[in-house]
DOMARTOR-420049 format. One line per field, with one value per residue (C-alpha): x, y, z; residue number from 1. Coordinates in nm, 4 decimals, decimal comma. Example, Ala and Ser with C-alpha at 12.3 -4.5 7.8 and 13.67 -1.06 7.14 Angstrom:
% residues 2
east <- (1,2300 1,3670)
north <- (-0,4500 -0,1060)
up <- (0,7800 0,7140)
num <- (1 2)
% end
This chain:
% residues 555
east <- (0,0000 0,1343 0,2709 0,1313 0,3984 0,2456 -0,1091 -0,2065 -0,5571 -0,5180 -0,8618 -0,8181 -0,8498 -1,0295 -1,1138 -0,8009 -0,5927 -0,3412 -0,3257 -0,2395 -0,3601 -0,7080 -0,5891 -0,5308 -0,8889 -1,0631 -0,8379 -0,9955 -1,3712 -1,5380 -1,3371 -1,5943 -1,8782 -2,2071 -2,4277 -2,4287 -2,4898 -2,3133 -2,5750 -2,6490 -2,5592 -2,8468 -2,9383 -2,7379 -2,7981 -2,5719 -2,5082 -2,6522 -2,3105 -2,1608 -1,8527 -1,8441 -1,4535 -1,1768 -1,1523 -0,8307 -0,8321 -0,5531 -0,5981 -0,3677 -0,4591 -0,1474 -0,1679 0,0690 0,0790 -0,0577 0,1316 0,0415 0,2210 0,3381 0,1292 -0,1735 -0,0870 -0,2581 -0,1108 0,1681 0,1768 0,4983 0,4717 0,6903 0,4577 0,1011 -0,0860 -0,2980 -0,6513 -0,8122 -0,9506 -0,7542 -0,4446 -0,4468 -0,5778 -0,2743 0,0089 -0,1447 -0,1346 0,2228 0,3956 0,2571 0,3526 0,7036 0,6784 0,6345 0,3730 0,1311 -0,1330 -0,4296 -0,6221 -0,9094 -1,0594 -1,4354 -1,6338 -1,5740 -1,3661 -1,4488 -1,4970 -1,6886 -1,6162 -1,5760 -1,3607 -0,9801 -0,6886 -0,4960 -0,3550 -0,1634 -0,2037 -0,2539 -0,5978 -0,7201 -0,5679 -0,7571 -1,0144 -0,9935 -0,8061 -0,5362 -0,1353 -0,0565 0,2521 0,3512 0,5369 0,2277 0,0078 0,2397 0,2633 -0,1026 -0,1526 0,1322 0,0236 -0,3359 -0,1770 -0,0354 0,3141 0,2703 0,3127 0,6243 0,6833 0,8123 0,4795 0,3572 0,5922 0,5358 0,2035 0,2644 0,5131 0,3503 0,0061 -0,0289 0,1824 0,0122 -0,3186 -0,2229 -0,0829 -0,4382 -0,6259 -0,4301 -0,3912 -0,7331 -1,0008 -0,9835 -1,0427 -1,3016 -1,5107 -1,4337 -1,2635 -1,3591 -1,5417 -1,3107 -1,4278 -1,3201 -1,4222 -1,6043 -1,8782 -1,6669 -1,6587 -1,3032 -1,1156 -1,2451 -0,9716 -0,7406 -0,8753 -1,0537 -0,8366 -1,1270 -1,0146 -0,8039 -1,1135 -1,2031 -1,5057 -1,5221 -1,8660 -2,0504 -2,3690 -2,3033 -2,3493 -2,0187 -1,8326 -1,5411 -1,7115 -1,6768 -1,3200 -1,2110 -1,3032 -1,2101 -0,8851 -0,9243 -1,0033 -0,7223 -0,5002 -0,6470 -0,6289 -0,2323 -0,1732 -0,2554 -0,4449 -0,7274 -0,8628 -1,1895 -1,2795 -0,8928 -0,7484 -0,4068 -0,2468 0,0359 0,3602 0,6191 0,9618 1,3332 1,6077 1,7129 1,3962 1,3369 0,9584 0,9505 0,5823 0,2211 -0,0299 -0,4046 -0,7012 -0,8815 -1,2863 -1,3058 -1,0946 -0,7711 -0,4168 -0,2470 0,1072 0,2016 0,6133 0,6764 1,0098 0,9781 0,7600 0,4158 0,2598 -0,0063 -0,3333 -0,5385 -0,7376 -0,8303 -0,8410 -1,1524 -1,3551 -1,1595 -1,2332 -0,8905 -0,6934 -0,9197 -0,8739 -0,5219 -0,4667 -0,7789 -0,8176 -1,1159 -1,3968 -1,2361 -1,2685 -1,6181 -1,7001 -1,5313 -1,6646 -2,0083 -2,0995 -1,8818 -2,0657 -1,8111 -1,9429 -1,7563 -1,9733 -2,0859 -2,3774 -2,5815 -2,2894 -2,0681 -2,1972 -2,0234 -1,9750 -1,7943 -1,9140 -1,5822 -1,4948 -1,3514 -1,1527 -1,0316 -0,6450 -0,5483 -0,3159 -0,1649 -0,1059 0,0510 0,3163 0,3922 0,4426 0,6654 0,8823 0,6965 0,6090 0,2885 0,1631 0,1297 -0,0005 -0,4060 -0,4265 -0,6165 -0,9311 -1,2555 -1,5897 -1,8458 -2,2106 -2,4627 -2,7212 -2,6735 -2,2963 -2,1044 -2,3774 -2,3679 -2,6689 -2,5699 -2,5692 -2,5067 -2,5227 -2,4814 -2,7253 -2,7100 -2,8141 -2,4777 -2,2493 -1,9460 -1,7314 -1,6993 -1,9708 -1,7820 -1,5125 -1,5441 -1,7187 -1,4039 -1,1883 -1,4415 -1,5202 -1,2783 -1,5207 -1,7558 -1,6102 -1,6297 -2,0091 -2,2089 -2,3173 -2,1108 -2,3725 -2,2891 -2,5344 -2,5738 -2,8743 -2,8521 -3,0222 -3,1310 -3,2195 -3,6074 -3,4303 -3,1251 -2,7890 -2,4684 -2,3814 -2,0429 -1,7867 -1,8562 -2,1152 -2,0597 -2,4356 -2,5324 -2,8689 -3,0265 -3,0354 -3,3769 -3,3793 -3,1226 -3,2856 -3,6012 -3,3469 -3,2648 -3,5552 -3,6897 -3,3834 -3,3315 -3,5082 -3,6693 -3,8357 -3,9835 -4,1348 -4,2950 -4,0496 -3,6869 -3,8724 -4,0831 -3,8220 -3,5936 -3,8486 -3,8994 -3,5630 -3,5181 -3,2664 -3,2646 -3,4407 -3,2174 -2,9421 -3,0786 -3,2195 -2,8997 -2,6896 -2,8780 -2,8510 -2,5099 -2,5272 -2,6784 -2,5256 -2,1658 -2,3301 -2,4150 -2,1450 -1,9517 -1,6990 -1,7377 -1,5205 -1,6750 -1,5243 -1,3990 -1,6305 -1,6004 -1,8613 -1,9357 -2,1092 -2,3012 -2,6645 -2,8892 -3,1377 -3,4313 -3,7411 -3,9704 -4,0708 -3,7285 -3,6001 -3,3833 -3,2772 -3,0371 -2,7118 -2,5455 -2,2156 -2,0436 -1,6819 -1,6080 -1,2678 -0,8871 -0,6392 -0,3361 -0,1223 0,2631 0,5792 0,7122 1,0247 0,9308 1,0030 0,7041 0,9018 0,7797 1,0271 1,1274 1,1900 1,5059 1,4045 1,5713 1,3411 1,2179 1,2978 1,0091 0,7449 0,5470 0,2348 -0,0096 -0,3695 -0,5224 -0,2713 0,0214 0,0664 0,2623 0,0426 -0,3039 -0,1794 -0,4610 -0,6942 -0,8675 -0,7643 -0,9330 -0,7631 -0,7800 -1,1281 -0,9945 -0,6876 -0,6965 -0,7904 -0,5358 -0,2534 -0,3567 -0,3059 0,0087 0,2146 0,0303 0,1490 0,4811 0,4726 0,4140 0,6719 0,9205 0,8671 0,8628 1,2029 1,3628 1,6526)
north <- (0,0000 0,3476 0,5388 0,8581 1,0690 1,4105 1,5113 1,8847 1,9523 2,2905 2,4113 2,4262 2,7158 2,7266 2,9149 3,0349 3,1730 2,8734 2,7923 3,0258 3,0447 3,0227 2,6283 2,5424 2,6888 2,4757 2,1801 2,2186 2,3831 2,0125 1,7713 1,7064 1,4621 1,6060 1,2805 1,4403 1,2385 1,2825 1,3579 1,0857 1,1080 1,2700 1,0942 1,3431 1,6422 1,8997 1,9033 2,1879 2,4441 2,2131 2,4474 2,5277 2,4222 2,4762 2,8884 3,0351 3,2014 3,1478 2,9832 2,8694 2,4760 2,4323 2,7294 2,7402 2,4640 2,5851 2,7595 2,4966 2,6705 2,3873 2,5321 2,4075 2,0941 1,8597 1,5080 1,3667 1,0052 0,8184 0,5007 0,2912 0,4054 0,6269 0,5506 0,8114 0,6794 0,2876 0,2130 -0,0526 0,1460 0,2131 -0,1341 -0,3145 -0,0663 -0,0671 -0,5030 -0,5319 -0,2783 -0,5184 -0,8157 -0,6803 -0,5656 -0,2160 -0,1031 0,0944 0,3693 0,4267 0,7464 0,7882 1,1735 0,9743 0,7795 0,4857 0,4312 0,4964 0,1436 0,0748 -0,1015 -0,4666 -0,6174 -0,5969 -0,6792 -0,9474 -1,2775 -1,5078 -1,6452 -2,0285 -1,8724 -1,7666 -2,0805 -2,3286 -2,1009 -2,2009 -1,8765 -1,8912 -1,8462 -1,4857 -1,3711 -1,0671 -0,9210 -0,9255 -0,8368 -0,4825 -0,4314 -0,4426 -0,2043 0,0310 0,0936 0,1901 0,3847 0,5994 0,5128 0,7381 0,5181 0,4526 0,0979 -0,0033 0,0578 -0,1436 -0,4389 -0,4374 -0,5325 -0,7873 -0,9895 -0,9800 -0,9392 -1,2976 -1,3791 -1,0542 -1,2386 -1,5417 -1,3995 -1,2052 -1,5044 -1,6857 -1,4384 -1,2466 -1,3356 -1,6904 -1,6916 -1,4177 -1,5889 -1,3664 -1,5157 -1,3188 -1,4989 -1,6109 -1,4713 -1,6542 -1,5078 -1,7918 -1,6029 -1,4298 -1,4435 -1,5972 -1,3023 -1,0425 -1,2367 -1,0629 -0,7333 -0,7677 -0,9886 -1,0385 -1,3482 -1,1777 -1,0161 -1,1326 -1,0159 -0,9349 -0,8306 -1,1116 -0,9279 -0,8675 -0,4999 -0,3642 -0,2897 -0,3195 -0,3301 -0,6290 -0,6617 -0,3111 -0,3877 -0,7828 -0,5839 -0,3340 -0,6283 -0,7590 -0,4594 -0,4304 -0,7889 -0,7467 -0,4590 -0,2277 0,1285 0,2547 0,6113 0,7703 1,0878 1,2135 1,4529 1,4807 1,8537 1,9005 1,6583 1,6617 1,7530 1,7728 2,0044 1,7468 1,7277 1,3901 1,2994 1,2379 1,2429 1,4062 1,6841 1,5662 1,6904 1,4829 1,3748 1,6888 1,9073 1,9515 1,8487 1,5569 1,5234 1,1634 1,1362 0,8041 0,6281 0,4528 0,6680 0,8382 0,6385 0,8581 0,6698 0,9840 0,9299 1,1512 1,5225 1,5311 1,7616 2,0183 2,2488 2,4993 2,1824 2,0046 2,3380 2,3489 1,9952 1,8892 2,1018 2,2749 2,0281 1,7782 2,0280 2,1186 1,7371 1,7004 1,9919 2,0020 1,5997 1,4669 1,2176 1,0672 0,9095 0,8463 0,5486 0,2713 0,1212 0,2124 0,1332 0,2844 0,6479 1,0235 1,1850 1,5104 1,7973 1,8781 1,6876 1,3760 1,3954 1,7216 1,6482 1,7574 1,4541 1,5149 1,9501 1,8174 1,5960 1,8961 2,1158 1,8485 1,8721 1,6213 1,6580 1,6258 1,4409 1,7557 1,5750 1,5333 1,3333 0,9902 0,9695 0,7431 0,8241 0,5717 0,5570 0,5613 0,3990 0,0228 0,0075 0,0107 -0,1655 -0,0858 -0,1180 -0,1964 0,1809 0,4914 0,8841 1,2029 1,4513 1,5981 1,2193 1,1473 0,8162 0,9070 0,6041 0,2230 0,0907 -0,1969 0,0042 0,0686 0,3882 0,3877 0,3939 0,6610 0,9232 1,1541 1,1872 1,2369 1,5202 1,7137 1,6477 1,9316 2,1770 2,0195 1,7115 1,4139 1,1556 0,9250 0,8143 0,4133 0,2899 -0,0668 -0,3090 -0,5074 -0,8589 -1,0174 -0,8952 -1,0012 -0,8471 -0,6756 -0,7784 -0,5165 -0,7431 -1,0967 -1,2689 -1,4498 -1,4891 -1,2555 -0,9242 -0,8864 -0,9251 -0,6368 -0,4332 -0,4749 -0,3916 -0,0782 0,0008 0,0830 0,2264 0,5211 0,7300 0,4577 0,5889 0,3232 0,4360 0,2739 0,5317 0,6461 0,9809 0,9374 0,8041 1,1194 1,3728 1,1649 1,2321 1,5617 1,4924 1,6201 1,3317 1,3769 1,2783 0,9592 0,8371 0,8612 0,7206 0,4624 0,3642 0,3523 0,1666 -0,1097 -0,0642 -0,1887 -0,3876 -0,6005 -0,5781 -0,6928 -0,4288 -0,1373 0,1046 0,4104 0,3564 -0,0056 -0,2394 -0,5903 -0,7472 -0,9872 -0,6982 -0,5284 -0,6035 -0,4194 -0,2130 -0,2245 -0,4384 -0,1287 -0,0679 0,1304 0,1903 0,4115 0,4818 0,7561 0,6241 0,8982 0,9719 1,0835 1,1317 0,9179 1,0169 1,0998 0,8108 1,0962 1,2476 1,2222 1,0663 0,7639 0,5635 0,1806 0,1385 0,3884 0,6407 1,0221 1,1390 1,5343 1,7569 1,6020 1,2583 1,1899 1,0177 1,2135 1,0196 0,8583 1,0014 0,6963 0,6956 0,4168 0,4552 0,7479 0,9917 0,8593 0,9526 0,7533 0,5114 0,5065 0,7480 1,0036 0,7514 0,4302 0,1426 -0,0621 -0,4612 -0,5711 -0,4839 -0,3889 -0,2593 0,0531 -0,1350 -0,4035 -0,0727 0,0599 -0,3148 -0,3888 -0,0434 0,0077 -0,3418 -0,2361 0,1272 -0,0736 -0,3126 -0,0732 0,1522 -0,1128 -0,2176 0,0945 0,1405)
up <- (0,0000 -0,0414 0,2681 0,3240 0,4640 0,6226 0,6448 0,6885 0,7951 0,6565 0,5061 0,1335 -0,0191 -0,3388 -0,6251 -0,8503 -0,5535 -0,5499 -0,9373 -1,2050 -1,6019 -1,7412 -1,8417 -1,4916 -1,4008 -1,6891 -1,5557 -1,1555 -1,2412 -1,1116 -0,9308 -0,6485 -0,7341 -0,9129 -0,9932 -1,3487 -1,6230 -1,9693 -2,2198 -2,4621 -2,8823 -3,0611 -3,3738 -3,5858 -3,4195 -3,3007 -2,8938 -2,7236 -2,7293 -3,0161 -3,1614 -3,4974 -3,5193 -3,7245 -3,7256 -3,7824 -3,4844 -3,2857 -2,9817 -2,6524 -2,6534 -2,4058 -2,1403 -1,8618 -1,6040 -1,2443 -0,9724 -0,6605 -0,3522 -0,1056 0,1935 0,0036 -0,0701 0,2149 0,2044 0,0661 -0,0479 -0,0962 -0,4360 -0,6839 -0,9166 -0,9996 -1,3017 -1,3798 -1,5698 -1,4529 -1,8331 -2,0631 -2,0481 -1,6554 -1,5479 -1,7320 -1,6818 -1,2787 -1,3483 -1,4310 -1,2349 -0,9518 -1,1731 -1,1192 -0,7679 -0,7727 -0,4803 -0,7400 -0,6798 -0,9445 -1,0078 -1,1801 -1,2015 -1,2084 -1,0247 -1,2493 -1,5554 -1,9309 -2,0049 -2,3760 -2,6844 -2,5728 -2,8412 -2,8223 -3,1425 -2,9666 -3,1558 -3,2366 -2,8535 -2,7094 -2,5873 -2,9651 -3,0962 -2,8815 -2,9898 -3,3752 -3,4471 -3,7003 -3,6429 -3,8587 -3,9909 -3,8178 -4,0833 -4,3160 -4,0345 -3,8964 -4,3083 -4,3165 -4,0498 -4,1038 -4,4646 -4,3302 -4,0900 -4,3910 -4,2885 -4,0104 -3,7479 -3,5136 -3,6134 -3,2377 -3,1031 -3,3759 -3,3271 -2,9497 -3,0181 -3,3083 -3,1369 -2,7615 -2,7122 -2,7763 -2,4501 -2,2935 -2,3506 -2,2203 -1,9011 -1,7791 -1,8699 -1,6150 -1,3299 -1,4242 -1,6450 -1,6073 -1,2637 -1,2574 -1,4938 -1,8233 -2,0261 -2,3642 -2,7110 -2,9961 -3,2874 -3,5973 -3,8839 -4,0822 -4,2027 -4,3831 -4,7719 -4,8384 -5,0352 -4,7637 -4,5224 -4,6895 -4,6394 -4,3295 -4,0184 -3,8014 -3,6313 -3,4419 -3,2460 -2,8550 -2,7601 -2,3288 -2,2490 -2,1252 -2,2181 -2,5611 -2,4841 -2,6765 -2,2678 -2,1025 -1,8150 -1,6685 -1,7877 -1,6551 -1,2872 -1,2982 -1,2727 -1,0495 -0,8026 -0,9111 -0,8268 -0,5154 -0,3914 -0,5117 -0,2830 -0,5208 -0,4503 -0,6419 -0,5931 -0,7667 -0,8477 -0,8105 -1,0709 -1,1286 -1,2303 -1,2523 -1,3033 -0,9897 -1,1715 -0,9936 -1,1048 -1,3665 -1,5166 -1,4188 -1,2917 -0,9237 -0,8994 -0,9528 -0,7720 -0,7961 -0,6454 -0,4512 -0,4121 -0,1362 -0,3905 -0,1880 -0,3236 -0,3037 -0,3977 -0,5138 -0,4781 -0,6790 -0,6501 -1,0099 -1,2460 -1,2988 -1,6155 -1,8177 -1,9198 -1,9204 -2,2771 -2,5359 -2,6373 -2,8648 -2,5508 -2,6114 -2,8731 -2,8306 -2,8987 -3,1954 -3,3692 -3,2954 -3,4423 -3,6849 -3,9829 -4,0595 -4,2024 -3,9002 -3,6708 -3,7126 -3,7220 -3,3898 -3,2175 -3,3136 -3,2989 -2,9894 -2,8849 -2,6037 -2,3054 -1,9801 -1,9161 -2,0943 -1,8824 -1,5586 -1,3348 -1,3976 -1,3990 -1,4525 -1,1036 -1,2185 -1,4536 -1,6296 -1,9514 -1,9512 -2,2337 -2,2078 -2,2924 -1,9490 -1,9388 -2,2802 -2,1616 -1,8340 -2,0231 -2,2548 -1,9580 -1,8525 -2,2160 -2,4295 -2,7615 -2,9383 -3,2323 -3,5444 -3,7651 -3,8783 -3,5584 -3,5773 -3,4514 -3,3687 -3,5273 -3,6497 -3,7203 -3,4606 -3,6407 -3,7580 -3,5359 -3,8899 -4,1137 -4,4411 -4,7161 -5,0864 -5,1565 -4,9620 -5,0831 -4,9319 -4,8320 -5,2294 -5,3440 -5,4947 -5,3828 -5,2313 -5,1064 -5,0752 -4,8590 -4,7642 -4,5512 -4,1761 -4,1117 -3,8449 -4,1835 -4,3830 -4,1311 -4,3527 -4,6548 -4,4004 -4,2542 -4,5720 -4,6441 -4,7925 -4,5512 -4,2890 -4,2410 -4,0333 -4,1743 -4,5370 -4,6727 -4,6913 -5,0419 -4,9819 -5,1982 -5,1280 -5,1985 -5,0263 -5,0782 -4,9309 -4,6396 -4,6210 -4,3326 -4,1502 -4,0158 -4,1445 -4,0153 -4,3537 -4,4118 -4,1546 -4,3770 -4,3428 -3,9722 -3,9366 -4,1462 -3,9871 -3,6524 -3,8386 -3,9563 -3,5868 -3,4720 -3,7192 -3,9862 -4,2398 -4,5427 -4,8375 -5,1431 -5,5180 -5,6742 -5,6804 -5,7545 -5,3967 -5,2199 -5,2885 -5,1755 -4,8416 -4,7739 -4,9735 -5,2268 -5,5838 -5,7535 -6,0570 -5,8285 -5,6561 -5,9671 -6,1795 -5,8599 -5,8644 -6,2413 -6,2362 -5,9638 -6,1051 -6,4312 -6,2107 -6,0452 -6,3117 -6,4827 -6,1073 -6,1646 -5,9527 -6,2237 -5,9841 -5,5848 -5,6249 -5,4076 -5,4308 -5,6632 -5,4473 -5,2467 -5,4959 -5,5294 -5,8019 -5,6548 -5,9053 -5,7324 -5,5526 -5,2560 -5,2552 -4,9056 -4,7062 -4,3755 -4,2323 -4,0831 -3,8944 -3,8050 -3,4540 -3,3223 -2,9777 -2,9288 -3,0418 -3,0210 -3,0565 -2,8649 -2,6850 -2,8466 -2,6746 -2,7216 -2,7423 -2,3448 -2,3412 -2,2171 -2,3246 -2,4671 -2,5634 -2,8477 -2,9269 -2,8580 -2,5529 -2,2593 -1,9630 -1,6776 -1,4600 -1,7391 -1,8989 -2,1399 -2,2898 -2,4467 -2,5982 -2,5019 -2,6712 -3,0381 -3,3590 -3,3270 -3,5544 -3,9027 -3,9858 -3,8590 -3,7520 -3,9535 -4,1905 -4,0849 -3,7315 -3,5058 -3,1848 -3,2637 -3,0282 -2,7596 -2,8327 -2,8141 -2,4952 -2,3348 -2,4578 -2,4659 -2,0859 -1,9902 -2,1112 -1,9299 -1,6047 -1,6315 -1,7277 -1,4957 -1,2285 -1,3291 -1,3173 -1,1068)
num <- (1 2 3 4 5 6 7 8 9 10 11 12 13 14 15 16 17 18 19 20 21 22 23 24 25 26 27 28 29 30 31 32 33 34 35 36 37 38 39 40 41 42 43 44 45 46 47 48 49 50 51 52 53 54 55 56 57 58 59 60 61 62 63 64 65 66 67 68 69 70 71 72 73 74 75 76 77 78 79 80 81 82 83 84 85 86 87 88 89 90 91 92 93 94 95 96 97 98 99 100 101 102 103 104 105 106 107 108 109 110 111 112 113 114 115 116 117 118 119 120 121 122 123 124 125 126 127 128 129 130 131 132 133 134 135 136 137 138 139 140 141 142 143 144 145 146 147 148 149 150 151 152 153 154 155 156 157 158 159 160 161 162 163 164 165 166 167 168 169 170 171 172 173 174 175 176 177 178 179 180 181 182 183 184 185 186 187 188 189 190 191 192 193 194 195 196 197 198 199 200 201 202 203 204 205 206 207 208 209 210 211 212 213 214 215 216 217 218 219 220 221 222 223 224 225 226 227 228 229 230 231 232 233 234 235 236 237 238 239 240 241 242 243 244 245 246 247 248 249 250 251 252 253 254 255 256 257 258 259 260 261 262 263 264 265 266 267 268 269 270 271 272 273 274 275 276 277 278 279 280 281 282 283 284 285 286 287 288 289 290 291 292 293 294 295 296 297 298 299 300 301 302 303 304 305 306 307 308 309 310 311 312 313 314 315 316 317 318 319 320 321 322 323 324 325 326 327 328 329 330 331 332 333 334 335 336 337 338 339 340 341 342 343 344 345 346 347 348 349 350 351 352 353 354 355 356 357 358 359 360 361 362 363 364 365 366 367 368 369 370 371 372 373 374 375 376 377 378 379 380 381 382 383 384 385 386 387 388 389 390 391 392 393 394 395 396 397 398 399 400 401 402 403 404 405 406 407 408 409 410 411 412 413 414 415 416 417 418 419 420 421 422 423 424 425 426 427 428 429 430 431 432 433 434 435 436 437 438 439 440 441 442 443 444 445 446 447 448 449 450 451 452 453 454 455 456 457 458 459 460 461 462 463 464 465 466 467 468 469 470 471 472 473 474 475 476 477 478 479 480 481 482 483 484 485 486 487 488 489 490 491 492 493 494 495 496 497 498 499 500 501 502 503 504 505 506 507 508 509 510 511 512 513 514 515 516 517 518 519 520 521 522 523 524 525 526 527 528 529 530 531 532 533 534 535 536 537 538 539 540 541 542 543 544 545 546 547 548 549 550 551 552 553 554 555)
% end
């Protein structure tokens, strides 16, 4: 357990009197518990305050880091090692610090962890195996995934996960998920039509919601018991603020708020490992980062959730995935990812489902339906009139459904499903069904005609689709239904070395400083990727498990 060293009962004194810059105030406005609730995604409509994103203005995303005077600090707390954030990243960097006997304290600035999306990118493990997964190639695999990631990616992060998370995988199911019960579904991909394997590696996919409810949930806290039954420490709603530095520049150590709102000052003996998440909350740094159309997505349809299910609820009013971990490592000399930062938005309607056709809000067809709206979100960031939704043409018979959701034979079940989830329009005409969901006619009609036309001829000349996926769309009643599109979160940030180590300008590691997850940048291109479901999820494991162990293992 950690050793708490001195405890003031000084009154804290709030407000801005201790902490300096308007960055430091936006970082502090909420740390004591509200009950809130984060507001649920609209079906395509702009949140209440949504920014229109992507001005020229200029802006201060970074500010200045805040002046905490010692007298108001009121504890101090003595650890190997504090990982900051308990999600994917913080549970396993938290797991195998312990694993390599560090004595480990976990924050998280909520009352529970952000804990959705249930499916996580490992392989190549005895688990998946005895599964009926296949053995991959690694090289093809990291090629695979490194070209998607428009060669933008540090490779070292990339082989980390390649050559380990097999063994990683292995180890939790032993010490964790075995013996709580969870051990995850093998997915293996044989509904798959045989040349989409080599687009789409979906055997590598386990699935850990036992519910079949797309969370973590279960997962994230098997571990926190686990941490805590190891001797670990885990602390809600506590914030950290500011990184501890000594003269050399070295990390000794973290100031957080507490649940009360006073300061704590964490003096770690090993490192401070950031698992603090994403940006995408906060508008000065999306326009700073995103360009324009990206930036207006962002701003105006984030539709991130702290919580994925009833319990694990938002306690605090400020933003979850404000960047404050990402500013507090670049007050501490890191540098951040420049680049058109990678991101996570997908459809709300359908999860990812894709009809035979899909056009824009002008009636036109703009991309291959086949691709994960995690992989398209970038033509649909430059819709007309900044719209976040498609109009999904479907065909009245059968068609093949693309691997975005390989369940053969039940087409018309899901699009019944659909139907009653999201705007559904059917019509006799192409003519009708356009002014139902006010599109030039013209438009739809000729879209459709060409669609057919390559269909039929099971070349798609236009965007490329597999024929295999193309259906004619010529029997009436014509349907549609309106698929629309959110952002969840940016998967960009710091650059690490491949110990995990955040490193500075000039590439050199700052010592004791650590990142995994959603802060740590080099890792995703320009965006999602196309090959391997899970992948994020699979990066915050293994470069967190790595961050712990390392760290651990200092001298």
């Amino acid at each position: 357990m950690a050793e708490e060293r001195k405890l003031s009962r000084r009154a804290f004194l709030g407000g801005a009197a201790a902490i300096g810059g308007a960055a430091a105030l936006s970082g502090l406005a909420a740390c004591s518990p509200s009950g809130g609730e984060a507001p649920a995604a609209g079906g395509g409509e702009a949140p209440a305050g949504g920014g229109g994103g992507g001005e020229a203005a200029a802006t201060d995303w970074l500010g200045t880091a805040p002046e905490i005077a010692e007298a108001d600090i009121t504890a101090f707390v003595d650890t190997d090692v504090l990982v900051v954030g308990s999600a994917m990243a913080g549970v396993l960097a938290a797991y195998a610090a312990i694993k390599n006997g560090a004595r480990v304290v976990m924050i998280e600035r909520n009352g529970s962890p952000h804990i959705s999306g249930s499916g996580v990118g490992f392989f190549n493990s005895q688990f998946q195996q005895e599964g009926g997964q296949p053995v991959h190639n690694e090289q093809h695999v990291m090629s695979q995934v490194i070209n998607e990631g428009n060669l933008r990616v540090d490779a070292s992060l990339v082989a980390l996960w390649a050559y380990h998370s097999g063994e990683i995988l292995d180890e939790i199911e032993a010490d964790v998920l075995q013996p709580a019960g969870l051990p995850g579904r093998i997915m293996t991909g044989e509904a798959l039509h045989p040349d989409d394997l080599d687009q789409y590696i979906v055997s590598f996919h386990v699935d850990f919601d036992p519910n079949e409810k797309d969370s973590l949930e279960a997962f994230i806290f098997a571990f926190h018991d686990w941490v805590v039954a190891n001797g670990g420490e885990v602390l809600f709603e506590t914030c950290a603020r500011k990184l501890v530095q000594d003269e050399s520049g070295a990390v000794t150590g973290a100031i957080c708020t507490n649940a009360e709102g006073a300061y704590v000052q964490y003096n770690t003996s090993k490192g401070v490992i950031m698992c603090a998440g994403s940006y995408g909350g906060n508008e000065a740094m999306v326009n700073h980062f995103c360009y324009p159309t990206m930036a207006h997505f962002v701003n105006t349809y984030n539709a991130y959730n702290a919580k994925a299910s009833d319990t694990a609820p938002v306690t605090i009013e400020e933003k979850m995935d404000d960047g404050i971990g990402h500013r507090m490592m670049v007050w501490a000399g890191g540098i951040m990812e420049e680049i058109d930062p990678s991101y996570q938005a997908w459809s709300i309607d359908g999860y990812s489902f894709a009809a035979p056709l899909a056009v824009n809000n002008q009636g036109n067809r703009f991309f291959n339906e086949t691709f994960s709206s995690l992989s398209t979100s970038f033509p649909i960031f430059e819709l007309p009139d900044g719209a976040n939704y498609v109009w999904q043409i479907v065909a009245s018979d059968d068609f093949n459904m693309p691997p975005l959701l390989p369940i053969p034979g039940m087409t018309r079940e899901i699009m019944d499903m659909i139907a009653s989830m999201s705007e559904f329009y059917e019509a006799d005409t192409l003519e009708e069904l356009a002014d139902l969901i006010k599109v030039p006619a013209e438009n739809l009609v000729a879209t459709v005609n060409r669609y057919n036309e390559l269909a039929k001829a099971g070349k798609d000349d236009d965007f490329g689709k597999a024929p295999w996926h193309m259906s004619p769309i010529e029997q009436p009643p014509f349907k549609a239904f309106r698929e629309n599109y959110a952002f969840y979160g940016m998967s960009s940030g710091v650059k690490v070395n491949r110990n995990l180590e955040v490193v500075d300008k000039d590439w050199k590691p700052i010592p004791g400083l650590y990142a995994a997850g959603n802060c740590v940048g080099w890792r995703m291109g320009s965006g999602y990727q196309n090959v391997v479901p899970g992948l994020c999820n699979a990066y915050s494991a293994v470069h967190a498990y790595f961050a712990g162990k390392n760290a651990a293992l200092r001298a």
